[in-house]
N, C-alpha and C positions, 0 to 999 in steps of 0.2 A: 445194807451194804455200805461201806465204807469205801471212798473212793481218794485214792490219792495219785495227783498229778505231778509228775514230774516232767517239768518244762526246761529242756535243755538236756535231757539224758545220754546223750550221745557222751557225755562226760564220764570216762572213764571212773576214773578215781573215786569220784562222788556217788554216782548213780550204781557203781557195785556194791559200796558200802551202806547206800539208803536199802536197796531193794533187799539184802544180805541182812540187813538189821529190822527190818521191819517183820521179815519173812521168823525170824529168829524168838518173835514172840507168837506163843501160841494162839492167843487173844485176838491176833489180828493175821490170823492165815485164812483162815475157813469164810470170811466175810466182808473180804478185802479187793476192792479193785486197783491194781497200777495201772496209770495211766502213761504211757513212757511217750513224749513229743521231743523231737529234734528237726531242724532242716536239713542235716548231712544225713542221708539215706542209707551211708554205708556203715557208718557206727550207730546209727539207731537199729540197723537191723543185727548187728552185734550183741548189742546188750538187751534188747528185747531177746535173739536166742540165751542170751546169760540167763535172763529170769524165768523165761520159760523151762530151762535144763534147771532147776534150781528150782521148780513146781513142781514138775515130772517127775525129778527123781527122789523125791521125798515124800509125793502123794498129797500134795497139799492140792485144795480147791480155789486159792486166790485166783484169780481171773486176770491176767497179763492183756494189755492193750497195747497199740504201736499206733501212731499215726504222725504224720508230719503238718497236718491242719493244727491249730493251738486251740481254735475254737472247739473242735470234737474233743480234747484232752482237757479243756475247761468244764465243759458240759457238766453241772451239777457236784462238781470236783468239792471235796470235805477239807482237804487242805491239799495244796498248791506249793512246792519247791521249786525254785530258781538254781539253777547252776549254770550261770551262761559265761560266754566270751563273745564278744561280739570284733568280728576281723580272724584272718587268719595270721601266719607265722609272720609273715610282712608288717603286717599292720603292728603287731606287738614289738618286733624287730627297731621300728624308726623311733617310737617311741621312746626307745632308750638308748638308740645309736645316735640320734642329732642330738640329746642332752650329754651323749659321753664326750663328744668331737668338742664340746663346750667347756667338760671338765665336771660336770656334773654325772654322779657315776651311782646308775643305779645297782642294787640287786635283785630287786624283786619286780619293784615298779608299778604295785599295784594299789598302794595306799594313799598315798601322799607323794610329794615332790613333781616334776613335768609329767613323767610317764602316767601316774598316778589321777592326776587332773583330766589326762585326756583319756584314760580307762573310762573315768566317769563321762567326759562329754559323751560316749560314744554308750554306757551302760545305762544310762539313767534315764533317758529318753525309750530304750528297747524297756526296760520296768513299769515305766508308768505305762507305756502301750497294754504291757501284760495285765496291771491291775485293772487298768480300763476297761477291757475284756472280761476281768473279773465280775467286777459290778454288773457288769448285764447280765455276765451266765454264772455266778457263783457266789455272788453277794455277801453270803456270808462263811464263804473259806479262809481258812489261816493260812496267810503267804508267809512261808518259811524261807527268807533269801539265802542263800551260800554264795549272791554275787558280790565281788570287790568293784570299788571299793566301800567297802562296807557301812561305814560311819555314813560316806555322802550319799549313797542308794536308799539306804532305810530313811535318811532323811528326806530326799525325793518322795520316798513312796509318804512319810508321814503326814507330810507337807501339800501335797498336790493328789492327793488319792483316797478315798476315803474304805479302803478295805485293812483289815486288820493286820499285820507285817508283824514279825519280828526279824532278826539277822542272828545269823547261827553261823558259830566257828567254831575250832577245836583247839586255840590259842591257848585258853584256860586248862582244861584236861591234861592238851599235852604238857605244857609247864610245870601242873602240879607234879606229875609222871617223873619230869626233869630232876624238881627240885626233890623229890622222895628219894633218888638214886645218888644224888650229891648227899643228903641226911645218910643213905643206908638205912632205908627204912622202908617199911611195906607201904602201900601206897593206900593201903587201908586204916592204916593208923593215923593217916598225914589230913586234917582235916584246914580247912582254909576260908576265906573272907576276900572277895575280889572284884575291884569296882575300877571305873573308869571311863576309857574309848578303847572300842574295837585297835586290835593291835597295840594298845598301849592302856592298859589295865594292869592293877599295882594289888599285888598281893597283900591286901593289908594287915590279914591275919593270918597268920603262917604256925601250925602246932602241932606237936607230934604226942601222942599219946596224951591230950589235955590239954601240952604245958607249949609255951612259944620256942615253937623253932628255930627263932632267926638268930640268938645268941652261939648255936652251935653250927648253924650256916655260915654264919662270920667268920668264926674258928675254922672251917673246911675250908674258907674260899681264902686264906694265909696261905696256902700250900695251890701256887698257878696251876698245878698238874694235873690240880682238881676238874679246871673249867677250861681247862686250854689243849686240849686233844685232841691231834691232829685229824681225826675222820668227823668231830663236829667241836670244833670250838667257839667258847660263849664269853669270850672276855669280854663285849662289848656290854652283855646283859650285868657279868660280874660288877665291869665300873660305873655303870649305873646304880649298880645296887648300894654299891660304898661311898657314891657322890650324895645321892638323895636317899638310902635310907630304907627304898624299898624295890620286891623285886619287881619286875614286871614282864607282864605276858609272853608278847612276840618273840620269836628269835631273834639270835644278837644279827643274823643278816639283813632282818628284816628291820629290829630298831636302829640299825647305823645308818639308814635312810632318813630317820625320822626326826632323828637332830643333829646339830650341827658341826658335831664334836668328830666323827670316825672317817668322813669321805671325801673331807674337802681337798685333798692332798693325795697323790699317789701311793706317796711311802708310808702313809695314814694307815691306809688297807693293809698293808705287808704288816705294819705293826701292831695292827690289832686281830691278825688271823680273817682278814676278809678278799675276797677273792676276785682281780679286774676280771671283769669279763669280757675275753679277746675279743668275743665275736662280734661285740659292739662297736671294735675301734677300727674295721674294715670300712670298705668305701660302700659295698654293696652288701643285701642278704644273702647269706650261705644261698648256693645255688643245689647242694644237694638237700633232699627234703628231709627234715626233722626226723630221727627215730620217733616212734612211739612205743617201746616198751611195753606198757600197758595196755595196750591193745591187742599189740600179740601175747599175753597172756593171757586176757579176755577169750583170747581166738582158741588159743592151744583148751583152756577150758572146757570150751563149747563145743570142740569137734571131740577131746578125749573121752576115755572111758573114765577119767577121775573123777571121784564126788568132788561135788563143790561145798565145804565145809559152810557152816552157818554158825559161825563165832560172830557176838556181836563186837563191834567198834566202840569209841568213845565219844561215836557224834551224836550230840544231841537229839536232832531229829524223830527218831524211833521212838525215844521215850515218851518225848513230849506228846506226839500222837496215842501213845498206850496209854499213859496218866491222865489226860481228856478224853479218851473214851471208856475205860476199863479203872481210874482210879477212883478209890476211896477218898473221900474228903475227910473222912473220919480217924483214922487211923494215918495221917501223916500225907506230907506232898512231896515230890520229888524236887530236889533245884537244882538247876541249872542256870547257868549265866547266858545273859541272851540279851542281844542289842533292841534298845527300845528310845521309844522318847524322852527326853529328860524335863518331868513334868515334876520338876521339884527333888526329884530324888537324888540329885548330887547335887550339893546346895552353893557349893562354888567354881561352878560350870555353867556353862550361859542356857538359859530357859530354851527349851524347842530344840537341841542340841539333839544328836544320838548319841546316848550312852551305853555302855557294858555294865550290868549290874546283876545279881543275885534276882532269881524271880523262881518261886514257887507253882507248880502245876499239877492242878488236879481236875477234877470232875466239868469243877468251875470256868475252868479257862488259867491264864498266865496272867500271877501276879507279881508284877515287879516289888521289890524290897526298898526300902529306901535306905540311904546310903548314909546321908549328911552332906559334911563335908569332909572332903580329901585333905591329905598332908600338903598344905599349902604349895610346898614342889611340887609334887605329883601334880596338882591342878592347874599350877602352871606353864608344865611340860605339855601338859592338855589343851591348854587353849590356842599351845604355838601351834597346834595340829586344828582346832577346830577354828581357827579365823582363817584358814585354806580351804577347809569345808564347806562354810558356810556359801560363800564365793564362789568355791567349784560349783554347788548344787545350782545357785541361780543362773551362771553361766549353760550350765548345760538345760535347764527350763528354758531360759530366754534366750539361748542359742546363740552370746556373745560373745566375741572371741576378745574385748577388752576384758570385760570379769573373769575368763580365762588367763590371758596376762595378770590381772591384779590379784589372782589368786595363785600361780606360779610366785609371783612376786615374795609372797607371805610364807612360803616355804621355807622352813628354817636351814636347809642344806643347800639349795639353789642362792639364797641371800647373802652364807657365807665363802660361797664363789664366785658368783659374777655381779656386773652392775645393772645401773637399771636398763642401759641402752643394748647392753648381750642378752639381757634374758629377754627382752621384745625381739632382738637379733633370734634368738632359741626359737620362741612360740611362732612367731610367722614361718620358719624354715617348718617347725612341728605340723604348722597348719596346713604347709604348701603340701606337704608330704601324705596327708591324710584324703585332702580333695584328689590328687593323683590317684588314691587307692579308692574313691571314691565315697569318703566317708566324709561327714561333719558337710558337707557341701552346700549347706543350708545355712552354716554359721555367720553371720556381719560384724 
């Protein structure tokens, strides 16, 4: 038997699509334990009924577990998912409501920048707990994270943990997905070459039918109407592409966080198709509680008479588990891009770093590729994001709220808005705000 734990299930999103795609190969139905843990009782017992209606009605034998102990969902666990949030709508809320009142305007908040650093204070510490756990009861499981922020988490876990990690996202997939639909081209013809950091990864080989695609990508992105559509517009990913040369990963909401060029100004955002987000500029958190969508679609699932189809997705995860237990070493390896440590393999990126790179998997386990070096841009677009990483991760080990400031500091978008006496003004307000909600309370 094969047992796979997923720690943090309660997550809608994630945890339909893991359990949905696991279930979707046959290889791994009949001899499969899920392990589903959450601390909220009432969407664990959601998506536990999701995978059980999702056994049932298909006649499969995999074995569905529930528990909100982490230690009984460790117990013996073959590989180990992460999908957590640590806080609720409040806590995510200040995060990025005292950095807007500053002028610093997030959209995402989960990478880089204020909101970003103190995702990791409050994530990286809940990880290593998890891996520590590990090592007593599963020693030798593969921790699959999905938690942000990404780059600074795997390197926590690399760093301070000694059980085997990777970082999984679907930045690369979906991109490729992107860029295949701007070409006009089937997404099987569109093969690629992609290295980096989590979130900010540069397509370095881009080719359609053989031959390089980026000369006819050039030609399409002449014509704004191409990338600038009102229901998702990517001008910020486009002018990156035309400044340095290549594309890269993330969304354009997600990279106008990440430099310094799209946010630092109001009329910035209107000009480049990005979006304030009102609710950050109120005094207090929305008093009525968040929709969740997805969970009432969860719900209406579980209670109907509809099949729940078993399409698989483009997350990683699934594969990787098939190709180490069911792949051939012989006949070829599956790759996928997946966050690891940079032990050489990007050669002008700082050593112990995590990186996004190309890694092969089979029989054997996961072998990352090696990369060289990046387009001297690109890697120095990289390092303005990895001297805030490096910084966030010790901060949140040694639980100091100065390495926090000095790594706020190092922010490329926070640097070209305030100075140094407003962003120590930011983090201590950030700080106050956190002890209230009762977190980080331990920081000095």
């Amino acid at each position: 038997m094969v047992k796979i734990a997923l720690i943090g299930a309660g997550s809608q999103v994630f945890s339909r699509r893991l359990v949905t795609d696991i279930l979707s190969f046959p290889d791994l139905r009949d001899n499969t334990t899920i392990a589903l843990m959450d601390i909220d009782e009432d969407r664990l017992r959601l998506i536990t009924a999701f995978a059980k209606k999702l056994v049932r009605q298909y006649g499969y034998k995999t074995k569905v577990e529930s528990t909100t102990n982490r230690s009984v969902a460790l117990d013996d666990a073959d590989y180990v998912t992460t999908t957590l949030r640590q806080g609720g709508p409040d806590v995510n809320w200040y995060d990025k409501a005292i950095p807007a009142k500053y002028g610093v305007h997030h959209s995402v908040g989960d990478t880089v920048g204020p909101a970003g650093v103190f995702y990791a204070l409050r994530h990286i510490p809940l990880l290593l707990s998890i891996a520590h756990d590990m090592e007593d009861r599963c020693p030798d499981a593969l921790l699959m994270n999905y938690t942000n922020p990404m780059a600074m988490t795997c390197w926590a876990l690399n760093d301070y943990t000694h059980i085997k990690n990777i970082g999984l996202c679907h930045s690369v997939q979906g991109t490729a997905e992107q860029l295949a639909s701007y070409l006009e081209a089937p997404i099987d013809e569109v093969s690629y070459w992609v290295a980096g950091i989590n979130h900010m990864a540069w397509f370095l080989k881009l080719n359609w039918r053989g031959k390089d695609a980026y000369p006819l990508l050039a030609e399409k992105f002449k014509d704004p109407t191409v990338y600038s559509r009102s229901d998702r517009p990517d001008t910020v990913r486009v002018l990156i592409f035309k400044a340095f040369g290549y594309f890269v990963t993330e969304s354009s909401r997600h990279m106008s966080e990440y430099v310094p060029y799209f946010r630092k100004r109001t009329d910035l955002l209107e000009q480049f198709g990005l979006t304030l987000r009102e609710t950050y500029q109120a005094s207090e958190p929305p008093t009525e509680p968040q929709r969740r969508p997805r969970e009432e679609e969860t719900r209406r699932l579980v209670e109907s008479d509809e099949t729940i189809p078993t399409q698989r997705t483009n997350e990683y995860c699934s594969y990787i588990i098939h190709s180490i237990e069911h792949g051939n070493p012989y006949d070829g390896s599956r790759r996928v891009n997946v966050n690891v440590k940079n032990t050489g393999l990007i050669t002008n990126l700082p050593p112990d770093s995590c990186v996004e790179v190309p890694c092969l998997v089979d029989k054997m386990g996961i072998h990352p590729c090696y990369v060289g070096n990046l387009p001297p841009q690109c890697a120095a677009l990289n390092r303005t994001n990895i001297n805030l990483q490096e910084i966030g991760v010790k901060a949140a080990v040694e639980k100091d709220k100065t390495l926090a400031y000095q790594a706020i500091l190092l922010d490329p978008l926070t640097s070209a808005v305030l100075t140094l006496a407003e962003t120590r003004k930011m983090v201590d307000e950030m700080f106050e705000a956190q002890v209230k909600l009762g977190y980080l309370t331990d920081f000095k």
